[in-house]
N, C-alpha and C positions, 0 to 999 in steps of 0.2 A: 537442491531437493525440489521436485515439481512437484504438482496437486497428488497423483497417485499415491507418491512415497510420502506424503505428508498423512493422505487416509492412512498406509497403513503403520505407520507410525503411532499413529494414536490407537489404533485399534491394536499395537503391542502394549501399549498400557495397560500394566495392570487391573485398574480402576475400571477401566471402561470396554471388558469383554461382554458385554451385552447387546453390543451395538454391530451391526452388519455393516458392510462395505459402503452401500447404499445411504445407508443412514448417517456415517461420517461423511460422506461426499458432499449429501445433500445440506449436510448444517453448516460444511467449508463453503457451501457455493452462497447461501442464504447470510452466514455472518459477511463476506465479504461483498453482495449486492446489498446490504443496510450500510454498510462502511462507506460503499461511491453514493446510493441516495442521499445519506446523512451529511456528506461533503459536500456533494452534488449542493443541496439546499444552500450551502455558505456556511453551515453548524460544524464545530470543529469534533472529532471521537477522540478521546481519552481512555489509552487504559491505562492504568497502573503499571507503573514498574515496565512496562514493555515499548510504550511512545503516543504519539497522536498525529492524527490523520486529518490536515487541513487544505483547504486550497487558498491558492496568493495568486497576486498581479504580479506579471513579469511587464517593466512598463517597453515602451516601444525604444527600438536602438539600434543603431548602424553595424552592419555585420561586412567582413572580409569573405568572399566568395575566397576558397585555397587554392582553387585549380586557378584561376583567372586573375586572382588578388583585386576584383572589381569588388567596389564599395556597395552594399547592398540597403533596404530599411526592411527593417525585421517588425512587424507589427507587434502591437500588446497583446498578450492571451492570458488567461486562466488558467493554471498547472498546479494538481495536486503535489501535495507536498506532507512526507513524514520527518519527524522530529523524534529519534528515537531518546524512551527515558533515561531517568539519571540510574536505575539500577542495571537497566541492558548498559550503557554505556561503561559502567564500571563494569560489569563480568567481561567485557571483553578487554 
């Protein structure tokens, strides 16, 4: 499912015929720039039931190039990371 179909996915919900294309898009675009800011800063987001949204150290480490099999050093970086919860993890 990409951005589009997820707008209009919720705009088939029942509950929320009120709302324009526009207006879904804009709050899918808005919740998920507070979700990378909020990361961004080091602060981890929590929802319920669905998982949380952190970032971690990946520390530095030797990596195999495939094509060459030359020994490589892969620096440390910062990489966001989700932890999906304990109720998504049971529905599936």
């Amino acid at each position: 499912m990409n951005r589009k179909e997820l707008v209009e996915q919720i705009l088939a919900d029942k509950g929320l015929t009120h709302l324009t294309k526009k207006d879904a898009d804009h709050f899918i675009g808005v919740f998920l720039d507070t979700i990378k800011k909020t990361v961004k800063k080091g602060d981890d987001v929590s929802l319920i039931g669905f998982g949380t949204f952190a970032k971690t150290r990946r520390a530095a480490r030797i990596g195999v190039n495939p094509s060459t099999g030359e020994k490589i050093k892969i620096k440390a970086k910062t990489v966001p990371k989700f932890r999906p919860g304990k109720a998504w993890k049971e529905m599936l």
